[in-house]
N, C-alpha and C positions, 0 to 999 in steps of 0.2 A: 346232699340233702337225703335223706332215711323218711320213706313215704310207705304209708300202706292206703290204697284203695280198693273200695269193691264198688259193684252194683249186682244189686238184685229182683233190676225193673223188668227183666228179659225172661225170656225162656229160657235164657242161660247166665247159669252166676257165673263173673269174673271178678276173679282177684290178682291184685298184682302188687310187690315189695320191689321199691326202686331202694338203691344204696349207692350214691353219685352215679356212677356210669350204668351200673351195675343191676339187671332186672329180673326178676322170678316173676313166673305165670302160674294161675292155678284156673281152669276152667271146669263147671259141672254140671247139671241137671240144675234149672232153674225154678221159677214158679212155689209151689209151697213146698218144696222138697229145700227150700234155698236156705228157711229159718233155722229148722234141724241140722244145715250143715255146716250154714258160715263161717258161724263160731271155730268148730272144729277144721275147717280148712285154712283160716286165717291162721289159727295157730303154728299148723304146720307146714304154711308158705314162710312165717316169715323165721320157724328153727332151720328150713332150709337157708334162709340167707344171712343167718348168724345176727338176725333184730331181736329186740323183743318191747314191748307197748313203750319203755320207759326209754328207748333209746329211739325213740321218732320225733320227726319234728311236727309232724302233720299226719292227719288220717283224710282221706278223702273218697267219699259215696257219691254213686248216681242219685241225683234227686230227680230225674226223672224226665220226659211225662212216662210214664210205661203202668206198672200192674201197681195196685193200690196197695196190695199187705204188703210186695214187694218193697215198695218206698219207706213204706213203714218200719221194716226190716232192716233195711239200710240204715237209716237216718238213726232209728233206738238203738242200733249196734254202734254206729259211728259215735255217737253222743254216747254213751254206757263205756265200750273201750278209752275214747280220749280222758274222760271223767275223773276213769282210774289210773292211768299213765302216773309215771312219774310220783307215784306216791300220792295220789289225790291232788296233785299238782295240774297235773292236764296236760293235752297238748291240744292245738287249736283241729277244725276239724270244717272243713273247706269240703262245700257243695263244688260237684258238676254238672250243665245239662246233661244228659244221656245220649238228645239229638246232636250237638257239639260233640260229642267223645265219639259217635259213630261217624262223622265229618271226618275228625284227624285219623281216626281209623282209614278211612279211604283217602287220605291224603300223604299219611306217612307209608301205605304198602302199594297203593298206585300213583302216589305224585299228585291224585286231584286236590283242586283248588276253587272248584267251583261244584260242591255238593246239594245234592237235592237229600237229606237226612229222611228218612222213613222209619216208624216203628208200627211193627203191631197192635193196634189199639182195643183186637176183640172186636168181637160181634159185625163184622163187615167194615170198620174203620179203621183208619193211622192218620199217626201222627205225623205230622208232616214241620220240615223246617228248611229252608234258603241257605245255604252257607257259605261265606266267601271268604280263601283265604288272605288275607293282607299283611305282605313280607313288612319285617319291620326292615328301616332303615338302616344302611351302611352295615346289614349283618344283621342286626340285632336281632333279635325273636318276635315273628310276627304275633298274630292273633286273629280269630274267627269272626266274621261280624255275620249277624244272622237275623231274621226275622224276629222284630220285638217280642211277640208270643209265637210261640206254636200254632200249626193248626193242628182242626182234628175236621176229617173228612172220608168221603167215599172215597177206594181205590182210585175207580176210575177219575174223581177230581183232583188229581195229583198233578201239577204241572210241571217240566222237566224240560226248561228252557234249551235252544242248541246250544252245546258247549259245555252245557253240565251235566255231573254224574249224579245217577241215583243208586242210594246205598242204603243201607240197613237191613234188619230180619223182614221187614215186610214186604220185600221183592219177592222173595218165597213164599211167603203165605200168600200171597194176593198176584202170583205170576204172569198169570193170564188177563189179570184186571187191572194192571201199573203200567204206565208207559214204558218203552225201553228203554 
């Protein structure tokens, strides 16, 4: 499968071109430096890995919760790029949580399985999300099951049951104010 994703709900934009096994990283300066760059960093993620719009199957953005132009950002690139694919053809263009993608994040580089997801929400708040992972059967490919919404709260009303990890950009912004 030939995939480009970004998000640019963070303080930092990520992008990334998979091509079966196969993955390219692009990370940068996020927030409003993100719109002026996307564009031009998608491009040359995905000449690095010999794609181009009309040979994907799928485009896939952070919908969020995170920064509001950033969403914005994302979602009119993703919808604009797929549009044109393929000759005005298309290719389809598949949401992700944010808090879910910072979850597997902490699951695919330390094993966890039991995420506490955090983002920086501004002004003394995050976002906060539950996340468990559930192996699929006899091998197969699990999947994330997670608090029906988000919340959004004080640092300190973060709750970080024993046994789970808490992860995301808002450990750092809020250090001294999140549980360990």
């Amino acid at each position: 499968m030939k995939l480009l994703a970004f998000d640019t709900s963070t303080d930092t934009l990520s992008i990334a071109a998979q091509a079966g096994e196969a993955v390219w990283q692009h990370s940068g300066p996020g927030g409003a430096q993100a719109s002026a760059t996307l564009i031009p960093a998608i491009r040359g993620l995905l000449a690095q890995a010999g794609l181009s719009f009309d040979t994907l199957d799928a485009i896939v953005f952070g919908r969020g919760p995170g920064s509001f132009t950033g969403l914005r950002t994302a979602c009119a690139v993703a919808q604009g790029l797929a549009f044109g694919a393929r000759g005005g053809a298309g290719v389809p263009v598949l949401p992700v949580d944010t808090l879910l993608a910072v979850a597997e994040e902490a699951r695919q580089q330390h094993g966890c399985t039991r995420v506490v997801a955090t983002l920086d929400a501004r002004m003394g708040e995050v976002y906060v999300a539950h996340c468990e992972w559930i192996p699929g059967p006899g091998g197969l490919a699990g999947h994330w099951s997670a608090d029906e919404d988000f919340g959004l709260c004080a640092p300190e009303a973060v709750q970080v049951p024993a046994g789970w990890t808490l992860a995301g950009n808002a450990r750092a912004a809020y250090a001294g104010r999140l549980a360990p």
